[in-house]
Every structure is written in C-alpha cells, then in structure tokens.
N, C-alpha and C positions, 0 to 999 in steps of 0.2 A: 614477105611472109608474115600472115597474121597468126603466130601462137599468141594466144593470151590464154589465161588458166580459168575456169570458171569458177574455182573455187575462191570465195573472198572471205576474208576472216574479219568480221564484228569485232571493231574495239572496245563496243558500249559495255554498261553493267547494269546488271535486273538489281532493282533495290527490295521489288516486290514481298522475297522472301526474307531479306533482313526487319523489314516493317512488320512482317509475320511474327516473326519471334520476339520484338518488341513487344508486341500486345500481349502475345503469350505470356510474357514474363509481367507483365503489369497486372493482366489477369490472378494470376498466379499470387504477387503479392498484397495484392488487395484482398483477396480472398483469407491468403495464410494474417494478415492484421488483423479484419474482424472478428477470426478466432480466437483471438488472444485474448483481449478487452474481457467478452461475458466473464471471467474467472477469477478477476480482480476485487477487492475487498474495498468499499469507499473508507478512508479516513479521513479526519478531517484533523488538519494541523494547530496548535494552541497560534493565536496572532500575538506578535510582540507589544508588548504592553510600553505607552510612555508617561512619564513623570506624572502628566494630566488626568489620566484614566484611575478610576480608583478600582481596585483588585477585590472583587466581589467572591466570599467563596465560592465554589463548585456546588449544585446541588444533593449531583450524587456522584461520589467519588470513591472509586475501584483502585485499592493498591492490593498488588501483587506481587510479596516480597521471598516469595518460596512457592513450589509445588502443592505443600500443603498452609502455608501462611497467606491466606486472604481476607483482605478488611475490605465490609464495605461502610465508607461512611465512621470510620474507626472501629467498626464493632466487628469481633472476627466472625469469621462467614464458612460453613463447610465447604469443601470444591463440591461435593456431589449434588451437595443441595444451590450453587450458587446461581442457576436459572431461575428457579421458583423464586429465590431472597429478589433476586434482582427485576425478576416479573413484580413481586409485589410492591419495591420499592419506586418502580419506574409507573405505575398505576396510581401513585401520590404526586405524580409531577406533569405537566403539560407536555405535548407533543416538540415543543420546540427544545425542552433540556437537554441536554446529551449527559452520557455517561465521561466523566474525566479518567482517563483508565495511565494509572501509574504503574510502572512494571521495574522492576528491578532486575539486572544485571544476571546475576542467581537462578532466575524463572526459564524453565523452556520455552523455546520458542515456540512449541504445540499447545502450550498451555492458552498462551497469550492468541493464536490463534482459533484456537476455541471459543473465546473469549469472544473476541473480533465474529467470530462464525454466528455466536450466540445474540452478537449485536444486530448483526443483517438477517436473521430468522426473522425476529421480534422489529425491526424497521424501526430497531434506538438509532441516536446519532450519538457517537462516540468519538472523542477526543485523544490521542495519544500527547498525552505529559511528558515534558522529559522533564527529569529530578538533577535539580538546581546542583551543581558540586560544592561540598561542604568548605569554607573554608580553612578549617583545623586539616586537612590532608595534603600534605605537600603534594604537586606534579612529582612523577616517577623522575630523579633525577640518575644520572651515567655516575657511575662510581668508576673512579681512579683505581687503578690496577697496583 
C-alpha cells in the first residue's frame, strides 16, 4: 500500500523580507542625520596654550557679563545697538580675526545665542572663552552637620 501525503512542509527561511527592512531602516536614518547638522551654530574652541607660545591679546573681544552689561573691547556697548558696534568694529579687522566672546555664568543663554546668530549672519569667526577661575574663591566645600 502506497499512502504517502503530498503535502510537504519547507524547512527553509525567506531572508528577502528581513533585508527589506534593513534598508528601510538605513534609509530612514540617514535621512533623519542630514537633517539635524544644517541647524547647528559652527564654534570654534580657544586651543590650549604651552609655556612656549606667547599669549597675544584678542583683537576684538566680547564680554557678556549681564543682559544688559556688555563690553566690547572694554568699552561698554548697548545690546540694541550691539550688531552695528560690532559691524563696525569687525570692518577694522581682516577676515581671518575672530570675535573672542566671554560669557558669564549670569547671561542667558538666548542672549549668548543671539550673539552666536549675529556671528553666522555677518560670516565672523567667533571664539567661545571660558573665564579662567579666580584664585581667591575656594571650591564649594560639604559643611559638617
């Protein structure tokens, strides 16, 4: 007696559709990365200085010590007016200067942005300084209970 069943059941596996969804997903994140980047503000970091180097001042130097206390160059500066000051003082200096922009602790962080914004309109090269800590101020030490 020959029953045999014609039914046979495939052990294999289609990979086809998982290679589908890989791309998809690769697609997908390359896409959502190049979006991200155009949005981003270039800064350009102060390089660590050694023993050798001698420490030339800033040409033009932006501190930002309040909302409304801005120096440029020491000399205090309006915020309203501080595009124009800084158009005309950045038309005294070559293309390769950059702006040294000191910000204080104090300052919003929209101010400082603005600021940075005001740099990438005008195609300045700007510097963020971080300010040295003063000796005379101890570290926050843990007070005993």
């Amino acid at each position: 007696m020959g029953i045999r069943s014609t039914h046979r059941i495939d052990a294999g596996f289609s990979l086809s559709s998982m290679t589908d969804l890989v791309f998809l997903l690769l697609i997908f994140f390359v896409i959502v990365s190049t979006m991200v980047s155009p949005y981003a503000l270039p800064v350009d970091l102060p390089k660590g200085r050694s023993a050798a180097t001698k420490a030339e001042e800033p040409k033009v130097a932006l501190r930002l010590e309040s909302a409304t206390d801005i120096r440029l160059n020491g000399a205090p500066v309006d915020p309203v007016s501080l595009e124009p000051t800084l158009k005309a003082e950045m038309a005294k200096h070559t293309a390769l200067d950059a702006i040294v922009l000191r910000v204080s602790q104090e300052v919003p962080t929209g101010l400082m942005v603005s600021v940075l914004d005001m740099a990438k309109r005008n195609r300045w090269k700007i510097v963020l300084a971080a300010a040295a800590k003063s000796p005379e101020t101890p570290a926050a030490q843990p007070t005993a209970p």
